[in-house]
N, C-alpha and C positions, 0 to 999 in steps of 0.2 A: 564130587560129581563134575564138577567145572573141572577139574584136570584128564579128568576120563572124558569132556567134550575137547578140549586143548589137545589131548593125543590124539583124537581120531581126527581135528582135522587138519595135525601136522602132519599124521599119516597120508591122509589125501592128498596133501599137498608134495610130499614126497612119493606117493605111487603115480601122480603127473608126470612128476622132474623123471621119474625109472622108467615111462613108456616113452619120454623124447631123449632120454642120454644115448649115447651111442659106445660110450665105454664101461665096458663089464666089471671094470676094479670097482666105480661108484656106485653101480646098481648094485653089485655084490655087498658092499658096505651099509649101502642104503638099505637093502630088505632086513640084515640082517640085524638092524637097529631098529627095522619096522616089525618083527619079529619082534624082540625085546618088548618094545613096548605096548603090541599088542598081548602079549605075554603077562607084562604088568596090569594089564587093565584087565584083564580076564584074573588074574590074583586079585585085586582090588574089589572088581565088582563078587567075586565068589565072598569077599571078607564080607563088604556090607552087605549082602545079602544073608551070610551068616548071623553076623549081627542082629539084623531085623528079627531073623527067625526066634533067635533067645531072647529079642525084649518083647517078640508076642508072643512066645512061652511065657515070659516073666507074669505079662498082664494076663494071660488067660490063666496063671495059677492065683496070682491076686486077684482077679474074680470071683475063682472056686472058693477060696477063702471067706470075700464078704460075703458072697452068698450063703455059705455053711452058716457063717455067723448072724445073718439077717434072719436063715431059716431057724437057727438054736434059739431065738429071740423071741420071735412070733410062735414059737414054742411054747416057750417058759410064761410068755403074756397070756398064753391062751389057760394053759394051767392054771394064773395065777386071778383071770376071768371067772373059769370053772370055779375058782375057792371061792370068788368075793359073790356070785351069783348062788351056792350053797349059805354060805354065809347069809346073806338076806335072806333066802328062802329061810331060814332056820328063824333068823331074825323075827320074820312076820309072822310065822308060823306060833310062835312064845306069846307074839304082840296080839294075837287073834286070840288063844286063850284067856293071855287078862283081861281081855274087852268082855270075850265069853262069860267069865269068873265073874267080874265086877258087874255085868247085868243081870245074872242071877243071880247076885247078893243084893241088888236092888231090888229084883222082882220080888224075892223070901223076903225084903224090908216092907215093900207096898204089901203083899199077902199077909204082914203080920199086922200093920197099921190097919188094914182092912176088916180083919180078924177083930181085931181092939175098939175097933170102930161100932161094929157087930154086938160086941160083949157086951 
């Protein structure tokens, strides 16, 4: 960049020197090297520009990527949510039967004591 500022304002400084010279050999020479190097800076700025455009491809396909992978992730945790929330369900569900179980074997114990009690 500093030499694309250095050319243009050699050039300025030379399109001065080419409206006060009065001989056409050095204006001749002079454009024709103002030329040039307007030339190169026009190739230069087309490269980095170029440039840029591929490393913000690069980053916008490394994006797509973590995202895919962020998205594959929050996937598979959601899945693996759904199992562990099954999983308890199932869990308590078993845990709510033995409580069921063991108070009516309690209850048929006091009904039998009671019974006995009776007798």
């Amino acid at each position: 960049m500093a030499g694309v500022l250095a050319g243009a304002a050699l050039g300025a400084t030379i399109a001065m020197i080419l409206t006060t010279d009065k001989e056409s050999r050095f204006k001749e020479k002079a454009a024709d090297w103002l030329c040039d190097v307007f030339s190169g800076t026009k190739e230069k700025l087309s490269a980095v520009a170029n440039n840029m455009r591929n490393k913000m491809d690069d980053t916008g396909e490394k994006v797509r990527e973590k995202v895919t992978q962020v998205s594959d992730k929050m996937t598979q945790a959601k899945e693996n949510m759904k199992d562990k929330i099954h999983e308890v369900g199932d869990k308590m569900m078993q845990a709510k039967e033995n409580v069921k179980d063991k108070l009516d074997d309690a209850a048929d114990k006091a009904q039998d004591k009671m019974n006995n009690m009776r007798g």
